[in-house]
MILUM-303618 format. One line per field, with one value per residue: residue number from 1; x, y, z of N, C-alpha, C in turn. Coordinates in nm, 4 decimals. Atoms other than C-alpha are relative to their C-alpha. Layout:
BEGIN
num <- c(NUM;...)
n_u <- c(X;...)
n_v <- c(Y;...)
n_w <- c(Z;...)
ca_u <- c(X;...)
ca_v <- c(Y;...)
ca_w <- c(Z;...)
c_u <- c(X;...)
c_v <- c(Y;...)
c_w <- c(Z;...)
//
This chain:
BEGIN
num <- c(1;2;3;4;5;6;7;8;9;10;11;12;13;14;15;16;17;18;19;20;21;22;23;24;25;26;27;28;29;30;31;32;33;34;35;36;37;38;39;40;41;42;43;44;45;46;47;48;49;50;51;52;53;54;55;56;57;58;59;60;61;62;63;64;65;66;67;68;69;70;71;72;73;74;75;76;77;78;79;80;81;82;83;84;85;86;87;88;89;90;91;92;93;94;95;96;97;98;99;100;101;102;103;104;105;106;107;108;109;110;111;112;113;114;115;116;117;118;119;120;121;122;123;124;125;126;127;128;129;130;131;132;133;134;135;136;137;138;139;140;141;142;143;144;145;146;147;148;149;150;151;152;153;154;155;156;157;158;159;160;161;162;163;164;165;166;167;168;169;170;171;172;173;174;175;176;177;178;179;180;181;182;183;184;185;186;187;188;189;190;191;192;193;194;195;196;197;198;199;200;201;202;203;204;205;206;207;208;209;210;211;212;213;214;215;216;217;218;219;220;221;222;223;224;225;226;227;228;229;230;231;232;233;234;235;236;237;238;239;240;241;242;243;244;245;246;247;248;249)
n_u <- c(-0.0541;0.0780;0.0067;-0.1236;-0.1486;0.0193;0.0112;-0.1646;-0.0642;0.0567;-0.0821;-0.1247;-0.0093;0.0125;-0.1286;-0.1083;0.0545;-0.0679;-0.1114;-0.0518;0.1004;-0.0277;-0.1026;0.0057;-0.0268;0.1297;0.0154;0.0154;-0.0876;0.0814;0.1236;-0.0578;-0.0219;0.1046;0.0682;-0.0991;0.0254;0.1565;0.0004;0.0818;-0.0794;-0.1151;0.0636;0.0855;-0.0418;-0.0798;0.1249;0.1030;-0.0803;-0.0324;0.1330;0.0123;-0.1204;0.0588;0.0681;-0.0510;-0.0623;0.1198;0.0836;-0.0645;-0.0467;0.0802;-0.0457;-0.1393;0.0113;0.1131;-0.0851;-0.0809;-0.0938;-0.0183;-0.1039;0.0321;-0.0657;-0.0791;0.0314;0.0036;-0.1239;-0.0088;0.0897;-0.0143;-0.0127;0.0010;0.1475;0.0359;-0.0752;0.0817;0.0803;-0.0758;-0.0293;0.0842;-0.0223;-0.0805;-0.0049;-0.1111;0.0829;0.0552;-0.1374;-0.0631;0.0494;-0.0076;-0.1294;-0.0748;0.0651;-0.0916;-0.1858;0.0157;0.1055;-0.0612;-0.0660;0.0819;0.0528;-0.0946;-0.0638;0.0218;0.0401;-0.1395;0.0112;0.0906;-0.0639;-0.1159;0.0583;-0.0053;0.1159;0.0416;-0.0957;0.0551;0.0602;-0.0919;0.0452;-0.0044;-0.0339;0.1197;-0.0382;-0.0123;0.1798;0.0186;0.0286;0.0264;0.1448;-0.0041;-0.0484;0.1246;0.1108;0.0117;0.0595;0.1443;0.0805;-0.0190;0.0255;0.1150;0.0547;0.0728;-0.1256;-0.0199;-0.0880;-0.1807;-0.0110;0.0148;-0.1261;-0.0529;0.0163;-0.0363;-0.0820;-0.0706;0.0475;0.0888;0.1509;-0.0661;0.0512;0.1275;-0.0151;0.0177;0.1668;0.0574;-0.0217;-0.0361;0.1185;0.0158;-0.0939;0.0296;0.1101;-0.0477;-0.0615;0.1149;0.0844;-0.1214;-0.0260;0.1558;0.0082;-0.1079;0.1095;0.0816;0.0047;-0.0068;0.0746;-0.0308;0.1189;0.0977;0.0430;0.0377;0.1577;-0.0520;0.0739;-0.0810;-0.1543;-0.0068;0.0630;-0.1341;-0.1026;0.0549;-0.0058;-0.1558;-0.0736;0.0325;-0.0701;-0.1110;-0.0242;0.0334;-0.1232;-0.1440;-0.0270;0.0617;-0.0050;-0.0817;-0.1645;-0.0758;-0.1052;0.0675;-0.0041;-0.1599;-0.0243;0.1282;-0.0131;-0.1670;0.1339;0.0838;-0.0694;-0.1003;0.1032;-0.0643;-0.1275;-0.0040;0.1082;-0.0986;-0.1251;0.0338;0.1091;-0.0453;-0.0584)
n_v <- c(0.0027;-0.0488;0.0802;0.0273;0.0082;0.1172;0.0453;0.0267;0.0698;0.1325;0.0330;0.0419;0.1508;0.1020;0.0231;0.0813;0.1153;0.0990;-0.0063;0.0926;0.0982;0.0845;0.0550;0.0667;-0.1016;-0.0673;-0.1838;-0.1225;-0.1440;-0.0790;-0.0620;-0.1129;-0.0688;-0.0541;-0.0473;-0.1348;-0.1466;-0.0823;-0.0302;0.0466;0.0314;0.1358;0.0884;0.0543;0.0352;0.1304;0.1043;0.0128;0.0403;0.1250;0.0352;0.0544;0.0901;0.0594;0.0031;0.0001;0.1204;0.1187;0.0247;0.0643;0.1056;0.0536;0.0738;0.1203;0.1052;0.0532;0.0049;0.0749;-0.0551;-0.0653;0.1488;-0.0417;0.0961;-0.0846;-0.1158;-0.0120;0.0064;-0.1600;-0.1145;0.0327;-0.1254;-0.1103;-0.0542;-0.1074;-0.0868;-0.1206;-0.0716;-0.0980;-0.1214;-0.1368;-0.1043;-0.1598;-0.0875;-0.0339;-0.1192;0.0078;-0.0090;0.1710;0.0576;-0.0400;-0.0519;0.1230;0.0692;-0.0367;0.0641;0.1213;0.0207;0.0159;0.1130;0.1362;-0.0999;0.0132;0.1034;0.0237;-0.0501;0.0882;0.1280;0.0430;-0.0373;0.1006;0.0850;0.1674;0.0037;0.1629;0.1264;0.0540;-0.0643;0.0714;0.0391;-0.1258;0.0482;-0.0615;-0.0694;-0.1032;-0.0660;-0.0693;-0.1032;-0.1252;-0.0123;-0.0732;-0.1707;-0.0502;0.0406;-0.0350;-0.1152;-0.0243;-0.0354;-0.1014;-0.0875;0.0576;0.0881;0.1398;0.0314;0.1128;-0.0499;0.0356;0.1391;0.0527;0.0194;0.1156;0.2071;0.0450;0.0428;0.1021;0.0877;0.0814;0.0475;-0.0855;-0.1075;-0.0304;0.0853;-0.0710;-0.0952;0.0726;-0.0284;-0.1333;0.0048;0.0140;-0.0462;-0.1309;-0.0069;0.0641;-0.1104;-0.0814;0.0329;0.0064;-0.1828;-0.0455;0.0544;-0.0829;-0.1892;0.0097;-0.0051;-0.1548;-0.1033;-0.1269;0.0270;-0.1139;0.0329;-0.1100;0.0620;0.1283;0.0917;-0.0335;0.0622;0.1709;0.0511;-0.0195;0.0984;0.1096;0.0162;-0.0080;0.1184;0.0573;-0.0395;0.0983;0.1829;0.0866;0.0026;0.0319;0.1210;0.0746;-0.0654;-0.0525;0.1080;-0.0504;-0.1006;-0.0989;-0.0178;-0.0581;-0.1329;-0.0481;-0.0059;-0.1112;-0.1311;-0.0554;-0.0269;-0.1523;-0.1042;-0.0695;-0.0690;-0.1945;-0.0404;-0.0308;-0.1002;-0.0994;-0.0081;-0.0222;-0.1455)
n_w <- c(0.1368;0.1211;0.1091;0.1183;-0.0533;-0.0062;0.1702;0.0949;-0.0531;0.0466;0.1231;-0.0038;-0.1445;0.1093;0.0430;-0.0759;-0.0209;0.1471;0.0433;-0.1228;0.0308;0.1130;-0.0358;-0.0946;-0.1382;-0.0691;0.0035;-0.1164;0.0427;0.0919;-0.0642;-0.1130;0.1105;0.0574;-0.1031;-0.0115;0.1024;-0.0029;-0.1747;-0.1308;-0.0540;0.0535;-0.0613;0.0966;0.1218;0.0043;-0.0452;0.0917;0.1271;-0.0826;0.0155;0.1165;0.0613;-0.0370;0.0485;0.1003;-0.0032;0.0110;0.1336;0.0969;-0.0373;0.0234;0.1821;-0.0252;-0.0320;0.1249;0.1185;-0.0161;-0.0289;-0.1593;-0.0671;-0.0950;-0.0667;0.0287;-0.0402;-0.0939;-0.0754;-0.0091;-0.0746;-0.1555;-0.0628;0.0349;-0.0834;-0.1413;0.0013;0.0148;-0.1524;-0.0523;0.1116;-0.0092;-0.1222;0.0463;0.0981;0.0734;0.0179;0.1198;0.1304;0.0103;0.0811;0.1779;0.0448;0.0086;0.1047;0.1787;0.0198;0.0256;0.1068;0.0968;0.0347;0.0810;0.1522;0.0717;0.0299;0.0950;0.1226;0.0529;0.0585;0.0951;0.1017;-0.0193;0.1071;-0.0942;-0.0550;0.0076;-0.0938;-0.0673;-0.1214;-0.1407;-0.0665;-0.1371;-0.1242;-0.0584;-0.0545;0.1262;0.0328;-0.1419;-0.0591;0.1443;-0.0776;-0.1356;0.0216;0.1176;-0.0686;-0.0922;0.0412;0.0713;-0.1187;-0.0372;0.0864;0.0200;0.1223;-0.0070;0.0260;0.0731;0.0666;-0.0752;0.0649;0.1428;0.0393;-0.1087;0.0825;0.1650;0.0628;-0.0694;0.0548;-0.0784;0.0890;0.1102;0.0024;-0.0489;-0.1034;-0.1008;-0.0594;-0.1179;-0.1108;-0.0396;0.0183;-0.1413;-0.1032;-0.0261;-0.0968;-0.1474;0.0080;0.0080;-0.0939;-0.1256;-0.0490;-0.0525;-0.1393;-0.0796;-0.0448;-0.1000;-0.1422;-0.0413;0.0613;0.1289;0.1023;0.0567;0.2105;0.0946;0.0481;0.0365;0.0979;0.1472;-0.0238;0.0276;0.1127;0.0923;0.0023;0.0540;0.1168;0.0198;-0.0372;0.1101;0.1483;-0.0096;0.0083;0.1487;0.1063;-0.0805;-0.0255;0.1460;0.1498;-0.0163;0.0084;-0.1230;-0.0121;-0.0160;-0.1126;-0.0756;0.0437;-0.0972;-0.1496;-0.0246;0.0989;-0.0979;-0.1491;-0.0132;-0.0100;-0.1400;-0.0568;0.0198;-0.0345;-0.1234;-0.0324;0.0207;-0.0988;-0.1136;0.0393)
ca_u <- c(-2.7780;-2.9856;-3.1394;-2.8997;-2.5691;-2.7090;-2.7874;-2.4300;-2.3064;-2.4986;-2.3916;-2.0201;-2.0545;-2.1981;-1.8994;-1.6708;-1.8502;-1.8242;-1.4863;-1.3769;-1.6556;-1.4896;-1.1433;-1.2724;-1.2592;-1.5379;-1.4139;-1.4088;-1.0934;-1.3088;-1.6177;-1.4004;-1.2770;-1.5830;-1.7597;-1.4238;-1.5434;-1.8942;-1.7371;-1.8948;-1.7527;-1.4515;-1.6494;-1.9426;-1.7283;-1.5401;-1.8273;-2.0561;-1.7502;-1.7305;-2.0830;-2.0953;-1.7304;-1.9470;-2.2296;-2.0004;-1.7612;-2.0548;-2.1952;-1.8813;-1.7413;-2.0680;-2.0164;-1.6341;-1.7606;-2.0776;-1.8012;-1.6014;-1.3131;-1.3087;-1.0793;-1.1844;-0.8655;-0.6312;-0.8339;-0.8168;-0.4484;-0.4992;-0.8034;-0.6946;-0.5356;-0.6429;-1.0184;-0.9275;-0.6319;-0.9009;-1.1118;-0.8406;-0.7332;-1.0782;-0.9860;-0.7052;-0.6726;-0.4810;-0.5507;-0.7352;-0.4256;-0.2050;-0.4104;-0.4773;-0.1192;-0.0220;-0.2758;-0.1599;0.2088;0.1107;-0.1586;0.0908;0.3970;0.1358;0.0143;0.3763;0.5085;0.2268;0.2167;0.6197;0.5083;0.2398;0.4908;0.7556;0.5180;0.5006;0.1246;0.0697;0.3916;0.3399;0.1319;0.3317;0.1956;0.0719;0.2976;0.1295;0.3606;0.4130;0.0145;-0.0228;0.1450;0.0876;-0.3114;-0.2365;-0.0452;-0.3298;-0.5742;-0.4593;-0.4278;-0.7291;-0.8482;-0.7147;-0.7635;-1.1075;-1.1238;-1.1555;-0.7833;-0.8069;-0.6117;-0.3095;-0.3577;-0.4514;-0.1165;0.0651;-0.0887;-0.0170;0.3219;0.4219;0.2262;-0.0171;-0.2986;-0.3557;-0.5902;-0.9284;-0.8570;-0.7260;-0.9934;-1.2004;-1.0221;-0.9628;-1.3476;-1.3596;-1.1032;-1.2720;-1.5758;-1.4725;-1.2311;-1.5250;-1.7362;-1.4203;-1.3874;-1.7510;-1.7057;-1.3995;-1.6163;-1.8838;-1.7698;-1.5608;-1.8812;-1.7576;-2.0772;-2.2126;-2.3605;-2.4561;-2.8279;-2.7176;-3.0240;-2.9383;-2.5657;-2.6544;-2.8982;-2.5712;-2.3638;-2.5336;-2.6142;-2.2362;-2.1294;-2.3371;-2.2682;-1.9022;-1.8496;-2.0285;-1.7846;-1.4601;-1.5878;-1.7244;-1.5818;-1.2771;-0.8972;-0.6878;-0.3969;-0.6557;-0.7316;-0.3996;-0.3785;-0.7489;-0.6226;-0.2546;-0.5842;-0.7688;-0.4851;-0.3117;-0.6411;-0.6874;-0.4032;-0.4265;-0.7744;-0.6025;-0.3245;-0.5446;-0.8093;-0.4961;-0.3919)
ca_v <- c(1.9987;2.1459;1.9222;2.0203;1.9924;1.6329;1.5487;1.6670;1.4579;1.1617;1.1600;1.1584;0.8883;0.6843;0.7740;0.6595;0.3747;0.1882;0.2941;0.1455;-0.1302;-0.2748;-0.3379;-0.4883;-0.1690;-0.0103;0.3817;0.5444;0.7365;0.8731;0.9267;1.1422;1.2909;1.3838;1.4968;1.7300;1.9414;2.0286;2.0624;1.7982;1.7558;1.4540;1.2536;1.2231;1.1903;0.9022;0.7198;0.7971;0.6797;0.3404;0.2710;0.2669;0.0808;-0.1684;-0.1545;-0.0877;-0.3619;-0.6109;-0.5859;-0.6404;-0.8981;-1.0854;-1.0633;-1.1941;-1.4677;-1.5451;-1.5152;-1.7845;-1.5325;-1.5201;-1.7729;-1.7858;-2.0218;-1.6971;-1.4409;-1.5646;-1.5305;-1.1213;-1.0785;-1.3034;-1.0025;-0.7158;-0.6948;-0.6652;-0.4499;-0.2032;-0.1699;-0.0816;0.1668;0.3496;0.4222;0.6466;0.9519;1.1519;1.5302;1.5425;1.6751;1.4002;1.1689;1.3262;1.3509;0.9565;0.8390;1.0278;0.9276;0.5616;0.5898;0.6986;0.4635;0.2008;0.3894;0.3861;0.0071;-0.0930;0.0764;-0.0896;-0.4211;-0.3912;-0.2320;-0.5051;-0.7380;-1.0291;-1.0386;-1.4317;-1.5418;-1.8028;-1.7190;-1.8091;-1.9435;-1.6963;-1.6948;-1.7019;-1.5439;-1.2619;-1.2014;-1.1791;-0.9389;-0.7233;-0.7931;-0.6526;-0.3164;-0.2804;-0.3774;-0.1161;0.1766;0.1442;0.1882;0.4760;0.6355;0.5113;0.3296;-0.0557;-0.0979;-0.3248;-0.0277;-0.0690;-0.4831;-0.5219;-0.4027;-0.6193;-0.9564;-0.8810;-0.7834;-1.0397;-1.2566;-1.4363;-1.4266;-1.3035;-0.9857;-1.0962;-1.3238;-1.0299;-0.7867;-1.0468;-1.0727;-0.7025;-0.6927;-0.8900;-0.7730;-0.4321;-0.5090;-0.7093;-0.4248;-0.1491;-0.3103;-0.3389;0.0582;0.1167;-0.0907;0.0960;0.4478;0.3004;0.2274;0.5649;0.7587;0.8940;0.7856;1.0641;1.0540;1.2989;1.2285;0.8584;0.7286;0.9050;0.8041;0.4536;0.4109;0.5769;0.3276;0.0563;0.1107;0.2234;-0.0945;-0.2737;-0.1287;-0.1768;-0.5284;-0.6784;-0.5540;-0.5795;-0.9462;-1.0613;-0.8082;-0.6673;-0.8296;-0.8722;-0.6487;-0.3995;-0.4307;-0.3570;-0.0938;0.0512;0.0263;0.2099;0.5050;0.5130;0.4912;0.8062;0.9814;0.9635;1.0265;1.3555;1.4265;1.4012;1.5919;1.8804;1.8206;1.9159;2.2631)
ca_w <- c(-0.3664;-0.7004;-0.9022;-1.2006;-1.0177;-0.9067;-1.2826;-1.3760;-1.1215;-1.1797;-1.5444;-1.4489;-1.1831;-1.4919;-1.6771;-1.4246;-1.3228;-1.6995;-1.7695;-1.4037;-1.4450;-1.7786;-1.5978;-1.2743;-1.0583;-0.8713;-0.9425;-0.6022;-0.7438;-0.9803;-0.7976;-0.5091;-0.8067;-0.9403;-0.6056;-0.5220;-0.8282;-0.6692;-0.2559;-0.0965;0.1993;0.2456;0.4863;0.2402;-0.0330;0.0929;0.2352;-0.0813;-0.3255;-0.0813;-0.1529;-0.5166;-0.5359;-0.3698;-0.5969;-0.9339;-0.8346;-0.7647;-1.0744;-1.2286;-0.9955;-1.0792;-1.4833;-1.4522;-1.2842;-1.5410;-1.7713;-1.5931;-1.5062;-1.1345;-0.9242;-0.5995;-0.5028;-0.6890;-0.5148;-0.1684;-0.0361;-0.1227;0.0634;0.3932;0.5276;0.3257;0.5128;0.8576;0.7668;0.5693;0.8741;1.0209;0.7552;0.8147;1.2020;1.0773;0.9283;0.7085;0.5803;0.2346;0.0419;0.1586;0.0445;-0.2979;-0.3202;-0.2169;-0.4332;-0.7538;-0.7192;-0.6640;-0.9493;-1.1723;-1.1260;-1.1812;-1.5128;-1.6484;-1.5325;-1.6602;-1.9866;-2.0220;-1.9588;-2.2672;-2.4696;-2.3970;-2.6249;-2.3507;-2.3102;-2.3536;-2.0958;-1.8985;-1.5713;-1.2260;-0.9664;-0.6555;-0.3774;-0.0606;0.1480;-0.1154;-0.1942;0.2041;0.2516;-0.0963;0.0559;0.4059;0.2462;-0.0135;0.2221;0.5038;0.2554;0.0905;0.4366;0.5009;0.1803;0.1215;-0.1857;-0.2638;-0.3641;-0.6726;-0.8669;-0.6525;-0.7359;-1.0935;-1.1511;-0.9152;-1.0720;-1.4024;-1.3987;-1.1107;-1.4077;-1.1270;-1.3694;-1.6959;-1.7717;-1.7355;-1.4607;-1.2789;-1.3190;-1.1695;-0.8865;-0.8519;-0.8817;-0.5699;-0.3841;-0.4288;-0.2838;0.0335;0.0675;0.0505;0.2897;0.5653;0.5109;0.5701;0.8648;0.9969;0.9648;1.0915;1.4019;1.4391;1.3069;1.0096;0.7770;0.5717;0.1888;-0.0643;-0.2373;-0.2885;-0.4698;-0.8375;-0.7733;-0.7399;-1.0392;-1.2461;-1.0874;-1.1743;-1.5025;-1.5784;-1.4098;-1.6153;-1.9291;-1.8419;-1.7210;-1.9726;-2.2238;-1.9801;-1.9410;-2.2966;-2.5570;-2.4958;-2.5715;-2.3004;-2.4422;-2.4786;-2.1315;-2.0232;-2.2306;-2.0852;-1.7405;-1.7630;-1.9545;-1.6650;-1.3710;-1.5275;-1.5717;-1.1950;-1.1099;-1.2837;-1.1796;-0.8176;-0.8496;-0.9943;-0.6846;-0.4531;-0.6353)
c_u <- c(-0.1157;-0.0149;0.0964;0.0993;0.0051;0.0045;0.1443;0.0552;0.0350;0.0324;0.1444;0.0617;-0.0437;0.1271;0.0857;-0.0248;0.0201;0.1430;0.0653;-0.0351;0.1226;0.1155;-0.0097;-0.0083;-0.1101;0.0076;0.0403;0.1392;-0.0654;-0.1033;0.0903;0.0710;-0.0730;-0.1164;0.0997;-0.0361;-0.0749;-0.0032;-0.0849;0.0915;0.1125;-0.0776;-0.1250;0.0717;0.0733;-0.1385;-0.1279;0.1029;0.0136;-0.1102;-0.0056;0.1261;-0.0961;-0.1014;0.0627;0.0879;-0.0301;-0.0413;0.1186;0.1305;-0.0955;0.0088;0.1486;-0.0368;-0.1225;0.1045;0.1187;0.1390;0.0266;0.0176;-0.0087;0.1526;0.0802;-0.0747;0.0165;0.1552;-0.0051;-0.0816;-0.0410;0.0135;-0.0277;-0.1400;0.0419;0.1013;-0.0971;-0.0532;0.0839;0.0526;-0.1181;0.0229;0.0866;-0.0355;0.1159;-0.0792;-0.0087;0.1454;0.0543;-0.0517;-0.0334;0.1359;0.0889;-0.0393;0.0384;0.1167;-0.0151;-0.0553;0.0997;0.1402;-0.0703;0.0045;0.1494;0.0859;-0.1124;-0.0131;0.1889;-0.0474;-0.0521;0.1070;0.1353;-0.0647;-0.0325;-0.1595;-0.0598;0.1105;-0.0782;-0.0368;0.0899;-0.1188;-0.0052;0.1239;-0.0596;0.0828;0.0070;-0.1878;-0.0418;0.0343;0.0137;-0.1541;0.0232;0.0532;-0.1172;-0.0977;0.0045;0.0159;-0.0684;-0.0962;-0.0178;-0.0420;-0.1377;-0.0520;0.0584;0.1448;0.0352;0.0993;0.1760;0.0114;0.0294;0.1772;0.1652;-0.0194;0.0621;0.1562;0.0733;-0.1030;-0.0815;-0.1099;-0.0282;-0.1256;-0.1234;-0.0503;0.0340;-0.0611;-0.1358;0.0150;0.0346;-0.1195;-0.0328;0.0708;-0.0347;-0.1164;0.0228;0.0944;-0.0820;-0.0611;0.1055;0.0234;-0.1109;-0.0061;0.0655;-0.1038;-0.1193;0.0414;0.0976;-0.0808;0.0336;-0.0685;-0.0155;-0.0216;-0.0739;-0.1299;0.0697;-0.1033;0.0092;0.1050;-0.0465;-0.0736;0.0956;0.0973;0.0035;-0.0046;0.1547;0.0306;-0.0562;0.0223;0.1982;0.0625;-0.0420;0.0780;0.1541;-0.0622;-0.0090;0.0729;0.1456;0.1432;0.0889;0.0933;-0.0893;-0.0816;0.0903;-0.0035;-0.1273;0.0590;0.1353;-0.1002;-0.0031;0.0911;0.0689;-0.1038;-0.0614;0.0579;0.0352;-0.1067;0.0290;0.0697;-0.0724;-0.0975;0.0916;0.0436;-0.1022)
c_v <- c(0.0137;-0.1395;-0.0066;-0.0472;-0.1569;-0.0674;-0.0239;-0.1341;-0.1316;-0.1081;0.0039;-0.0916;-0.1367;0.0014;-0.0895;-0.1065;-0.1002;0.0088;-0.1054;-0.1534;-0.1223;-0.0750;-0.0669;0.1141;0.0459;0.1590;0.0893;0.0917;0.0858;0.0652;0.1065;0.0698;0.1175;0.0761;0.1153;0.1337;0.0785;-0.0049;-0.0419;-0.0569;-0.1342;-0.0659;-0.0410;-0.0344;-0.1111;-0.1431;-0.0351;-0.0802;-0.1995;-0.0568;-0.0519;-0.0601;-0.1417;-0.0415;-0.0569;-0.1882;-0.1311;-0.0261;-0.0869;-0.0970;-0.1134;-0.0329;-0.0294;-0.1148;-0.0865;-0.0394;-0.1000;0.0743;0.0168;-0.1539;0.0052;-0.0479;0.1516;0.1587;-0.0175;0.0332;0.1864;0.0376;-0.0656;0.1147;0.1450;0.0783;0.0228;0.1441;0.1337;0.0252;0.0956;0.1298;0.0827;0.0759;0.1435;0.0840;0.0970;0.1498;-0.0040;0.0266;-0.1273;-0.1149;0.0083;-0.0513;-0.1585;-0.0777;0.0385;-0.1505;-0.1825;-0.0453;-0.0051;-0.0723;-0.1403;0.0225;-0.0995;-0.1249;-0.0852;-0.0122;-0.0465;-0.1238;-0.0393;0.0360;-0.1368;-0.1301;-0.1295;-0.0211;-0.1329;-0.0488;-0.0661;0.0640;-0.1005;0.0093;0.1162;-0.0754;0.0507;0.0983;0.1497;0.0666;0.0077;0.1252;0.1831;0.0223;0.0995;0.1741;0.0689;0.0263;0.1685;0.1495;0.0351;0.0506;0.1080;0.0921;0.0162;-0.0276;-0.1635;-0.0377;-0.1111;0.1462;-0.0165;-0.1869;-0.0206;0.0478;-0.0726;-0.1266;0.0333;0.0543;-0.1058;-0.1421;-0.1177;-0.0403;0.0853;0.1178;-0.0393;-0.0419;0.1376;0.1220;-0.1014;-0.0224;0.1288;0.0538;-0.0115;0.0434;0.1280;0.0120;-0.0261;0.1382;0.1288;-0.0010;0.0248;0.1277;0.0042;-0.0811;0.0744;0.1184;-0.0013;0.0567;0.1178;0.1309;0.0847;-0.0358;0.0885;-0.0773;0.0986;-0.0767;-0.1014;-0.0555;0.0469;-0.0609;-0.1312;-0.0776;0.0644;-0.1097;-0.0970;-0.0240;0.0326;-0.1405;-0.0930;-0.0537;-0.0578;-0.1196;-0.0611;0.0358;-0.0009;-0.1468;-0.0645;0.0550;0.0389;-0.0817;0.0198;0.1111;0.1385;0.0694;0.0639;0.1305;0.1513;0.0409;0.0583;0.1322;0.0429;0.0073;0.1238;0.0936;0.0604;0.0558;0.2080;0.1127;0.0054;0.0876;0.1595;0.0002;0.0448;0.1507;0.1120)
c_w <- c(-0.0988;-0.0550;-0.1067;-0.0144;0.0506;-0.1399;-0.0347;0.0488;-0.0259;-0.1488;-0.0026;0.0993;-0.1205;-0.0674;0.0244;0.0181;-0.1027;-0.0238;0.1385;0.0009;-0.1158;0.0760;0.1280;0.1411;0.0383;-0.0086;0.0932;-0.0046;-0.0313;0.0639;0.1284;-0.1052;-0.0188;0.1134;0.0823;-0.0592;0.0868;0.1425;0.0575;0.0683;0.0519;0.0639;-0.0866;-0.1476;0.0174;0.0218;-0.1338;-0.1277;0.0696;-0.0811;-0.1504;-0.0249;0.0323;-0.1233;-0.1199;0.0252;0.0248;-0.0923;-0.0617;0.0785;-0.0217;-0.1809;-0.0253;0.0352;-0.0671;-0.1049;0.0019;-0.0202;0.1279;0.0775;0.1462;0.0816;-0.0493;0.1063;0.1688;0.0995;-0.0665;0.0934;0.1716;0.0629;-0.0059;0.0922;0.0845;0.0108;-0.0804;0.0572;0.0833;0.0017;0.0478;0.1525;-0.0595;-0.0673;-0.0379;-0.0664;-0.1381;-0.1073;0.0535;-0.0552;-0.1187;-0.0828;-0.0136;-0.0989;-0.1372;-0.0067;0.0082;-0.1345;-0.1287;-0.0327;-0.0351;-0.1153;-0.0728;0.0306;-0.0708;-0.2035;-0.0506;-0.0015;-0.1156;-0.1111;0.0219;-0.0850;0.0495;0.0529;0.0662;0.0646;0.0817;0.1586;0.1052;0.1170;0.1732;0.1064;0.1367;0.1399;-0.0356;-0.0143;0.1590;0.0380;-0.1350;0.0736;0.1147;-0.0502;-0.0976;0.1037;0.1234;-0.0872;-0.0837;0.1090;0.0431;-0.1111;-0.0982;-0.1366;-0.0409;-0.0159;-0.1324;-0.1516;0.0480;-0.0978;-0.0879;-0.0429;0.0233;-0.0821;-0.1237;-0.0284;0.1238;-0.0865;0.0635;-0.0744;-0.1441;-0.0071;0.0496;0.1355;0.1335;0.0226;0.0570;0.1628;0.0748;0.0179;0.1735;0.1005;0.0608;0.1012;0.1532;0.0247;0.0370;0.1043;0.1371;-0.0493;0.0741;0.1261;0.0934;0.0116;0.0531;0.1203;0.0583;-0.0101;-0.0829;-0.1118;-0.0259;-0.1228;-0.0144;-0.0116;-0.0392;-0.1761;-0.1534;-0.0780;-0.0147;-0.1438;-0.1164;0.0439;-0.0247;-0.1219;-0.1065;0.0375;-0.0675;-0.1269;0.0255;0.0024;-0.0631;-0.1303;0.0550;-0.0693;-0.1209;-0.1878;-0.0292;0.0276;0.1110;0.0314;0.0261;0.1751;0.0906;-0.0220;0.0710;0.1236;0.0133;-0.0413;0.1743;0.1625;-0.0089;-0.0388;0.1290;0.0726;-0.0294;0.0840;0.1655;0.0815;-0.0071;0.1340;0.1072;-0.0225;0.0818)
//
């Protein structure tokens, strides 16, 4: 890969990275997005988008929790079952369109029940209490096609908690933070051990993902109103979703 075409890259992996960053997500929509444009092949593009969800969603599972937003007692009944079920997820496979194609259509019924609940004016109801039968096995279905489709799964989630009202916005980009990472790592485990590791020039990529994730989570966690959060995150699930759909034409 050219120096230039790395540059571009690099600067739209930062992009993604803050915009994902602010709401608790790690990106790897975006980044397989953004590595579709410039045909690198799916095995490095899943494995290189793993990596920085990891990175991105560290940073900003780390400033949620500076910020006293991150519940370890609310985050754990998602990610009992969701890890070994994403390992699992990386044995399988599935052919690049299909996956483009499941991920849209999920991306964007999220998009639009979210973008009713904010418009329904109920931002401040009272929060209900997880159930743990219920967040088991929402974890295990998140958990097993994030696996398969190799990204961290806290876009499927974040919309889950908030309108089954488990936690309220910042609370659950915190835990969608973590969920992403643990999540991430149990892919990269699954492809490990079937040998399906590759990566593009990483080291660029990661000093954009960083400083995106940075920049992001520190204004997700410190600056930014919850409704506005909401509203952010119905943005960026139907911007995927598009960026998706057009990566399958």
């Amino acid at each position: 890969m050219d120096l230039g075409t790395l540059l571009v890259i690099s600067a739209l992996v930062f992009i993604v990275a803050s915009l994902y960053s602010s709401v608790g997500h790690g990106g790897a929509s975006g980044y397989l997005s953004v590595l579709s444009f410039f045909a690198v092949a799916p095995a490095a593009m899943s494995s290189t988008a793993l990596v920085l969800n990891v990175l991105v969603a560290g940073v900003a599972m780390f400033s949620y929790h500076r910020a006293g937003h991150l519940s370890w007692n609310l985050s754990l009944p998602f990610i009992t079952l969701s890890i070994p079920m994403a390992f699992v997820g990386g044995f399988l496979r599935v052919s690049d369109r299909t996956y483009f194609l499941i991920l849209a259509v999920v991306l964007v019924i999220a998009a639009f029940r979210l973008a009713i609940s904010v418009t329904r004016g109920d931002p401040d109801a009272a929060q209900r209490k997880v159930n743990w039968p219920v967040s088991l096995s929402v974890g295990a279905g998140i958990g097993l096609l994030s696996g398969v489709v190799g990204v961290g799964g806290g876009i499927f989630l974040s919309p889950v908690m908030l309108l089954m009202r488990w936690a309220d916005a910042k609370k659950t980009s915190a835990a969608s933070a973590f969920f992403i990472v643990v999540n991430s790592l149990a892919g990269i485990g699954g492809r490990m051990a079937k040998g399906g590791l590759e990566f593009v020039d990483t080291l660029p990529l990661v000093v954009a993902a960083f400083l995106g994730g940075l920049a992001g989570s520190h204004f997700g966690a410190n600056k930014f109103s919850g409704i506005l959060l909401r509203r952010l995150l119905a943005v960026v699930l139907v911007v995927a979703s598009i960026k998706l759909v057009l990566g399958t034409l």
